[in-house]
C-alpha positions in Angstrom: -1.6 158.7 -28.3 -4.7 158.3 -26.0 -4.6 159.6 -23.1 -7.3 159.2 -20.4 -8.3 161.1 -16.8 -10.4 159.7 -14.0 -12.1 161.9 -11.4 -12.7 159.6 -8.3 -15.2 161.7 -5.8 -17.1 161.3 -3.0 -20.7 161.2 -5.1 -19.7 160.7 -8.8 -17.2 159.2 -10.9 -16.0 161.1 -14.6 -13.9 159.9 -17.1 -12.3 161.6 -19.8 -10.0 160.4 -23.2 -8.1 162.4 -25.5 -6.6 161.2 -28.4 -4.2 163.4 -30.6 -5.4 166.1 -28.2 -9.0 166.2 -29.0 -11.9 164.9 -26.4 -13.3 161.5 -28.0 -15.0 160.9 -24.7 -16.7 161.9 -22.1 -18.7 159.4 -19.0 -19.9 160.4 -16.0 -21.4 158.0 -12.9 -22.9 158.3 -9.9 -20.5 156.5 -7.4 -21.1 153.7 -4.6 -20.1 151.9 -1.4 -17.6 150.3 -3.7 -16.1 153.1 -6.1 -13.4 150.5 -7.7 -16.7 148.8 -9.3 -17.8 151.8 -10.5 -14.5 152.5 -12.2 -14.7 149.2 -13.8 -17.9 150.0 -15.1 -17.2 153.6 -16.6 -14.1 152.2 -17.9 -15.4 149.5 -19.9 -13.9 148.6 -23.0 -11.9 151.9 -23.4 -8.3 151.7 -24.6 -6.0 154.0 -23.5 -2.2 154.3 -23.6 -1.9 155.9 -20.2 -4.6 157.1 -17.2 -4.0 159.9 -14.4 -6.3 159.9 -10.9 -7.3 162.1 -9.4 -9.9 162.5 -6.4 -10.5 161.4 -3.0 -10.3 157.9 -4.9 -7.1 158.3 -6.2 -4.8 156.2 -4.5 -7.1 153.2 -3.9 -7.3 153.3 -7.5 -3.4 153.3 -8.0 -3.7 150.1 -5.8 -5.5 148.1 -8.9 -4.7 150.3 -11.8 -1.4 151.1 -13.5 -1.7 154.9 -13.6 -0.2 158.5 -12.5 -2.4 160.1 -9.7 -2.3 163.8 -8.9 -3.9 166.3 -6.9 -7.2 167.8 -7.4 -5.9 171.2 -7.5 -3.4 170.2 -10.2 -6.1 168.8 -12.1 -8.9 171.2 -11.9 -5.9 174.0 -13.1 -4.8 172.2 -16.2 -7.9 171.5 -17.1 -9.3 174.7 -16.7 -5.8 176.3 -18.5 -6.0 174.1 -21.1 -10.0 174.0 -22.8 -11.0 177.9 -20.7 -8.3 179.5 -21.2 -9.3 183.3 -20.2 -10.3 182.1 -16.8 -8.0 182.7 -13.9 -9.7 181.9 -11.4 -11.6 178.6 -10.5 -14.4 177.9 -7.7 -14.9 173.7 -7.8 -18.0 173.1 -5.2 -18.1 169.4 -5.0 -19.8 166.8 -3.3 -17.5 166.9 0.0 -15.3 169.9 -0.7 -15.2 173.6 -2.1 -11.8 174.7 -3.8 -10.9 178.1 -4.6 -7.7 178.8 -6.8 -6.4 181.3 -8.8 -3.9 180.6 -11.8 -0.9 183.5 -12.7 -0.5 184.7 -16.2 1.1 181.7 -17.7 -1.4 179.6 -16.0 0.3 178.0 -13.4 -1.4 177.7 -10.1 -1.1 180.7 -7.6 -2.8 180.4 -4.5 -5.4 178.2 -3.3 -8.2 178.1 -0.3 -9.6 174.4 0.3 -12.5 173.2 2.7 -12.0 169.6 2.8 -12.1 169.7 6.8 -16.3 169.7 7.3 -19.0 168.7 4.5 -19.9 172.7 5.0 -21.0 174.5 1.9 -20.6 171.3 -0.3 -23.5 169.1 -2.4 -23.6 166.8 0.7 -24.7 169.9 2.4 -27.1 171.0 0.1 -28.8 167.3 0.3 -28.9 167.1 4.0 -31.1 170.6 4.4 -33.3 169.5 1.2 -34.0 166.8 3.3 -34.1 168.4 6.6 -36.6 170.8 4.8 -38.7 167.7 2.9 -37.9 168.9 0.2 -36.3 166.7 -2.8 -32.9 168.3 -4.3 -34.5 169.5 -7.6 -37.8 170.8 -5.1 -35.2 172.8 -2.8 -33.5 174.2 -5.6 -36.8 175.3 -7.2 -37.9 177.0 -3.5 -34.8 179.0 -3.1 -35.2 180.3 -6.6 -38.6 181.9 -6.4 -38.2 183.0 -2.6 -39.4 186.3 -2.7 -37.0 187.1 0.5 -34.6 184.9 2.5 -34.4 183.8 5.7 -30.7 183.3 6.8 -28.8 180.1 8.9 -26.6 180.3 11.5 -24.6 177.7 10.9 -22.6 176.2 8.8 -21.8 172.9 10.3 -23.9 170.4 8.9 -25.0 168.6 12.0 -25.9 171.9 13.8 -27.6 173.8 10.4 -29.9 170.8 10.2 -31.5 171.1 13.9 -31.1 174.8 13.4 -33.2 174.1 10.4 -35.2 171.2 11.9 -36.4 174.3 14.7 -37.0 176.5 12.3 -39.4 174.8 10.2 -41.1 173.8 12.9 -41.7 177.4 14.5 -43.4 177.6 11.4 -40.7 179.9 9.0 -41.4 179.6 5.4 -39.5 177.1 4.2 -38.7 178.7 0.6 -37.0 181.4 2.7 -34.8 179.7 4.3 -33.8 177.3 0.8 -32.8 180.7 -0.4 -31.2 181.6 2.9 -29.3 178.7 2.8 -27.6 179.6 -1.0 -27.1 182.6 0.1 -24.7 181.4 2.6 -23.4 179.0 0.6 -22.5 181.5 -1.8 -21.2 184.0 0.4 -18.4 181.3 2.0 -17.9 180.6 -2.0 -16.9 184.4 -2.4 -14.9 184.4 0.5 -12.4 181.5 -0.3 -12.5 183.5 -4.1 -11.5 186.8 -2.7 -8.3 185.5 -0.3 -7.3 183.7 -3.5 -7.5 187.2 -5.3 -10.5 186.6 -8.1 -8.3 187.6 -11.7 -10.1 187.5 -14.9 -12.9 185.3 -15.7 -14.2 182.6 -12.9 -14.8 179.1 -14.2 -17.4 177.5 -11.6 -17.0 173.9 -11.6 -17.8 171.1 -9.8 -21.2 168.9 -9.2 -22.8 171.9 -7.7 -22.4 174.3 -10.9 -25.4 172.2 -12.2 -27.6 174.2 -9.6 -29.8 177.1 -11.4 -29.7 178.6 -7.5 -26.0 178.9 -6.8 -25.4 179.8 -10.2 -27.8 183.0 -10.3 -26.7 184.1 -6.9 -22.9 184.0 -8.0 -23.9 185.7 -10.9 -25.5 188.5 -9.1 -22.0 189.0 -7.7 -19.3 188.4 -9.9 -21.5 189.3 -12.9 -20.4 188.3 -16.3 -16.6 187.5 -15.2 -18.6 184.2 -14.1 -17.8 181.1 -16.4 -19.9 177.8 -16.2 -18.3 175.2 -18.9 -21.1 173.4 -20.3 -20.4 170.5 -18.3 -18.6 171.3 -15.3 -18.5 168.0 -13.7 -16.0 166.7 -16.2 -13.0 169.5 -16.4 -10.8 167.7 -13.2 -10.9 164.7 -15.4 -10.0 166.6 -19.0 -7.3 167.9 -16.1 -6.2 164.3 -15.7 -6.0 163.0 -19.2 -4.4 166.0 -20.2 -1.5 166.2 -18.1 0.1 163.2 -18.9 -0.4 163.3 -22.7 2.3 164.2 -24.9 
């Protein structure tokens, strides 16, 4: 039996297949204007029994594709109960939304917290105040990790942080400062959505923006070791997907 998942987002695509319960592969893609290309792409020549979406993508998909779709919460918690086991608790910061969910003892979902209302605290986010502080991604990341201090943002509303931003930088603030001021916030929103899911055991950080050194040393500073970043982290809604439809 092969079984395969498809994470449709916002900025990327990931594929996963499983066959006879084992991971025989793994594809990830940045996505486009025209996402149902980009599946055809990552999909290739795979053969597959059966595929699951999942992702803001998901039902467009279900338009060409003969497949099961489910939610991203779904998704994100089988994957996460199935290859991470000790962790009971999952933060998933994506491209255009930040979900916070904690699983119960048997590892079926509790509770959940979900920004999907504003780009707020998200990749896009990130992106738009690199470039609102001319800064590349990898450049802003780099600042806010050897700011000596931080200088804080008021808002969180990405049309509003970036002219609050815009005004600072041009009243002359250091502009490392505020790159760490601005995962700070980030972070502290993150912590927030964690704690009115009730954090429980180990937290697996997932998501596009678990790939950033920043975020994840900040998070670390306060979670400590319960924090749990899979070695790829883009890819677990998609191990999710082919996983819960394979039997």
């Amino acid at each position: 039996m092969i079984s395969a998942g498809i994470d449709i987002g916002s900025r990327t695509i990931k594929l996963a297949v499983i066959e006879n319960g084992n991971v025989i592969l793994t594809r990830i893609k940045a996505n486009s204007y025209n996402p149902l290309e980009i599946c055809r792409e990552i999909l290739g020549d795979v053969k597959y029994d059966n595929i699951t979406a999942t992702g803001y993508g998901r039902n467009l998909f279900r338009n060409y594709y003969d497949c099961h779709v489910i939610t991203e919460i779904k998704a994100f918690s089988v994957g996460v109960k199935k290859f991470y086991p000790e962790c009971r608790t999952i933060l998933d910061i994506g491209g255009q939304d930040t979900k916070a969910i904690s699983l119960n003892d048997t590892g079926r979902i509790g509770k959940f917290e979900m920004n999907d209302k504003c780009a707020a605290g998200t990749g896009k986010f990130l992106e738009v105040m690199a470039t609102a502080l001319g800064y590349t991604l990898m450049e802003f990341i780099e600042a806010g990790l050897s700011a000596e201090k931080s200088t804080s943002i008021n808002s969180m509303c990405t049309v509003f942080a970036e002219s609050e931003v815009i005004s600072m930088v041009a009243r002359g603030q250091n502009r490392a400062a505020i790159a760490r001021g601005i995962h700070e916030t980030i972070c502290r929103r993150s912590l927030a959505m964690l704690k009115k899911v009730d954090i429980r055991g180990k937290v697996a950080f997932v998501g596009g923006v678990a790939m950033n050194p920043c975020v994840c040393k900040i998070l670390r500073q306060e979670v400590g070791p319960a924090l749990f970043i899979p070695e790829e982290p883009q890819i677990v809604g998609a191990l999710g997907c082919a996983y819960a439809t394979y039997s």
